[in-house]
C-alpha positions as CSV (number, residue, x, y, z in Angstrom):
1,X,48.2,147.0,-46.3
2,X,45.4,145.0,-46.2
3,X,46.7,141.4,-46.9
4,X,49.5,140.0,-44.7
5,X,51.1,136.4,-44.7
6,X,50.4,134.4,-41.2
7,X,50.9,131.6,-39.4
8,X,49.6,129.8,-36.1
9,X,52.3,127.9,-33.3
10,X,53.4,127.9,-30.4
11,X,56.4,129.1,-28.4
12,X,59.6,126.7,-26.7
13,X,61.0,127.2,-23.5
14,X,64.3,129.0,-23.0
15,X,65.6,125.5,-21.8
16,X,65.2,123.8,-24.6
17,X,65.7,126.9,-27.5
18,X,69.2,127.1,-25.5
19,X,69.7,123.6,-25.8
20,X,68.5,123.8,-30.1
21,X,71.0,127.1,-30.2
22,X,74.2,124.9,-29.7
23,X,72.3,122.2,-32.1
24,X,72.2,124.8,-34.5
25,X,75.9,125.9,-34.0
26,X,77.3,122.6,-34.5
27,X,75.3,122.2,-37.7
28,X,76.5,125.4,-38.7
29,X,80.2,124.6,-38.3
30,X,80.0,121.4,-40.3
31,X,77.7,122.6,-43.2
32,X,78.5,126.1,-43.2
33,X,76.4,129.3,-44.1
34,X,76.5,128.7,-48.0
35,X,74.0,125.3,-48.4
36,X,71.5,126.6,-45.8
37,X,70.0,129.9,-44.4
38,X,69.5,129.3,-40.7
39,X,66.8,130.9,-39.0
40,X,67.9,132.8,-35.8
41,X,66.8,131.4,-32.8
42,X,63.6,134.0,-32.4
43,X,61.6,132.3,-35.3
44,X,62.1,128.9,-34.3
45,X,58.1,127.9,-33.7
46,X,56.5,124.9,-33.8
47,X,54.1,125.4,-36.5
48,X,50.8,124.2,-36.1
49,X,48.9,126.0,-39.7
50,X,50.6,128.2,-42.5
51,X,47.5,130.3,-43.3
52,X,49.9,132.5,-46.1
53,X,48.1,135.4,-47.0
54,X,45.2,136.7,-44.4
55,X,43.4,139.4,-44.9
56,X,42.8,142.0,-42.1
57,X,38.8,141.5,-42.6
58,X,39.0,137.5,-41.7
59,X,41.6,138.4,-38.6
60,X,38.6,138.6,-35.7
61,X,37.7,134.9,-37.2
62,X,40.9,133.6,-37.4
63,X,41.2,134.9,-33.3
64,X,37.9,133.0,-33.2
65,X,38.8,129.8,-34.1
66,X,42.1,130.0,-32.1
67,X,40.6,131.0,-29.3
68,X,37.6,128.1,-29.8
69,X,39.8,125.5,-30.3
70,X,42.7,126.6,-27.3
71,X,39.2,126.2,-24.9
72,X,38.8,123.1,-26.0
73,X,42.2,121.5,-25.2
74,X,43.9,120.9,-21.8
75,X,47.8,121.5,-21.3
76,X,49.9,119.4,-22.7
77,X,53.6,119.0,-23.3
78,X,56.0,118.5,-26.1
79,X,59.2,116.8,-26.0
80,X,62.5,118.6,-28.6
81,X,64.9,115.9,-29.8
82,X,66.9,114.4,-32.8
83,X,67.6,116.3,-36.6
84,X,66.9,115.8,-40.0
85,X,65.2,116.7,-43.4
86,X,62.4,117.0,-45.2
87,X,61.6,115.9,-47.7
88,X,64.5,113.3,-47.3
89,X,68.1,113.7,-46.1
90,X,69.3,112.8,-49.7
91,X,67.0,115.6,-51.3
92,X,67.1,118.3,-48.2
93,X,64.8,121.3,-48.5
94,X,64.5,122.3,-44.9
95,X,66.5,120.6,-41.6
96,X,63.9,120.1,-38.9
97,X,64.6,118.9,-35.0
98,X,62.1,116.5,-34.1
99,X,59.0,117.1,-32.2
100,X,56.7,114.6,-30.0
101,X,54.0,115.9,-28.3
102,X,50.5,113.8,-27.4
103,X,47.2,112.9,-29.0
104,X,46.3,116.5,-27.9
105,X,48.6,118.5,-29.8
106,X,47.6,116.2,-32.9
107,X,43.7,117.2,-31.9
108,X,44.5,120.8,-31.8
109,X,46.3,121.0,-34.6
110,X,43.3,118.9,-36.6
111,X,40.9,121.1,-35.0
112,X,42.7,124.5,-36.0
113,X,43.5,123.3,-39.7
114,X,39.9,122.3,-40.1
115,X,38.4,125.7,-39.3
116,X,40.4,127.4,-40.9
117,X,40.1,126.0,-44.2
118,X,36.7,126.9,-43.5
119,X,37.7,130.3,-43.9
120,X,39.3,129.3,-47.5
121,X,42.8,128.4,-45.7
122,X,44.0,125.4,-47.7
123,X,44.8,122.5,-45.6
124,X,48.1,120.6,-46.2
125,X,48.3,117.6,-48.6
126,X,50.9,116.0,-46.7
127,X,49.9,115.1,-42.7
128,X,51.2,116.8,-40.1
129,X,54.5,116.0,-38.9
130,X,55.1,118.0,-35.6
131,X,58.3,119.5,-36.1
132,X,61.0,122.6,-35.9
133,X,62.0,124.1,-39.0
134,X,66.4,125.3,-37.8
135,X,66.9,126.0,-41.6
136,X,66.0,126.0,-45.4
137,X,68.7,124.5,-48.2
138,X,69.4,127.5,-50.5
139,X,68.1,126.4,-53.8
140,X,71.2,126.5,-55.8
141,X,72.7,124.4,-53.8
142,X,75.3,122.2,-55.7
143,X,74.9,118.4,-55.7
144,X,78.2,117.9,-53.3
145,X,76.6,120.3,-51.1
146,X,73.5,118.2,-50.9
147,X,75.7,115.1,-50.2
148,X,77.7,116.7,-47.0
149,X,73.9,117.8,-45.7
150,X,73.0,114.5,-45.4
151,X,76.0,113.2,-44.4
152,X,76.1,115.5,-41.7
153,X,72.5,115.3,-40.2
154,X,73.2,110.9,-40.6
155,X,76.1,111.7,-38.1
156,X,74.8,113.9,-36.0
157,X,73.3,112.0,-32.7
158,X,71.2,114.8,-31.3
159,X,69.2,113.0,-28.3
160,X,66.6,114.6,-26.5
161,X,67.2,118.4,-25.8
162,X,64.1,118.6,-23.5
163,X,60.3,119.4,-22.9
164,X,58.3,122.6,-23.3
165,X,55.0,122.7,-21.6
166,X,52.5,124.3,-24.2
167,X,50.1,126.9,-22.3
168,X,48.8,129.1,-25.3
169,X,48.7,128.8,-29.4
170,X,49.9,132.0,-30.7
171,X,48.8,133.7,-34.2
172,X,51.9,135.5,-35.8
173,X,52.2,137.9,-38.6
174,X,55.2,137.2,-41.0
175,X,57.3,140.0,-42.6
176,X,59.8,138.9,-45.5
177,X,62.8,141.3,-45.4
178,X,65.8,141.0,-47.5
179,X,67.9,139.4,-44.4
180,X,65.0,137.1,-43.7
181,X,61.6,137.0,-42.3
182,X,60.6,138.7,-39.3
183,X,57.7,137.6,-36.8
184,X,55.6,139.2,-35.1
185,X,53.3,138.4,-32.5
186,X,49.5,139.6,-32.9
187,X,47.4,137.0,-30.7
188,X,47.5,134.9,-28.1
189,X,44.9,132.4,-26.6
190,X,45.6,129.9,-23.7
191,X,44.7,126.6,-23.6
192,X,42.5,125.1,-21.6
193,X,43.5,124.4,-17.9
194,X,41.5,120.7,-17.5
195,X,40.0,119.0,-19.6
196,X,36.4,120.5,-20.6
């Protein structure tokens, strides 16, 4: 196959995906299985560029630019806290944990999604909001259902559930199989250690 869908993020620490895991459970138990597929634990990313579909000609550039803009970015850390929904808790499409991370992360991310469109990968209309995608609302979802969502995530008081130091951007293939997708790793680039 010559075209595959990808993406570009970077990895948590076991601390905190522990910490999102129990998150996740209590969401689970109040909004059940029904309203929202939830991701297991292994694809929870923080997405920095959805390319979609890349084909396996453009994948040395794509390590390129990865690799160009990791060099050019010192280590930095994020910090994992707080729940809620995008594109509003009212009209949920996808619950999200919060992500803060530094100027730095914003730079990368910039950087990446300005190469690679480039390369003919769109960039996204909307700006980036640094964040982790725990699940997606099934899309018949009944309006009650929608309701106990967002009544739900308003209740929930998820603080902050820790940091993850980010070392490397990963690129990572997706495969969409009938129980959900799978990941796969194919590259990984560290970032800088200081500042260049």
């Amino acid at each position: 196959m010559s075209v595959f869908r990808a993406f570009i993020a970077v990895d948590l620490s076991a601390e905190v995906l522990d910490r999102l895991a129990q998150v996740m459970e209590g969401l689970r138990e109040e909004i059940g299985d029904h309203a929202v597929r939830w991701l297991p634990l292994e694809n929870v990313h923080l997405t920095l560029k959805f390319l979609g579909d890349v084909s396996v000609s453009n994948v040395e550039r794509v390590k390129e630019i990865l690799r160009n803009s990791a060099s050019g970015h010192p280590l930095f850390a994020v910090s994992v806290g707080g729940v809620g929904a995008f594109p509003s808790l009212l009209r949920a499409r996808v619950v999200w944990a919060g992500v803060e991370g530094p100027p730095d992360l914003m730079s990368l991310q910039r950087m990446i999604d300005m190469e690679t469109a480039r390369l003919g990968y769109a960039s996204e209309d909307r700006p980036f909001k640094p964040h982790l995608t725990l699940g997606r609302v099934s899309r018949n979802v009944s309006s009650k259902e929608l309701q106990q969502i967002a009544q739900v995530l308003k209740n929930k008081k998820v603080g902050f559930l820790g940091v993850t130091q980010v070392a490397e951007v990963h690129l990572f293939r997706s495969d969409l199989q009938p129980n959900g997708a799978v990941y796969t790793r194919l590259y990984s680039t560290p970032l800088a250690e200081t500042h260049p």
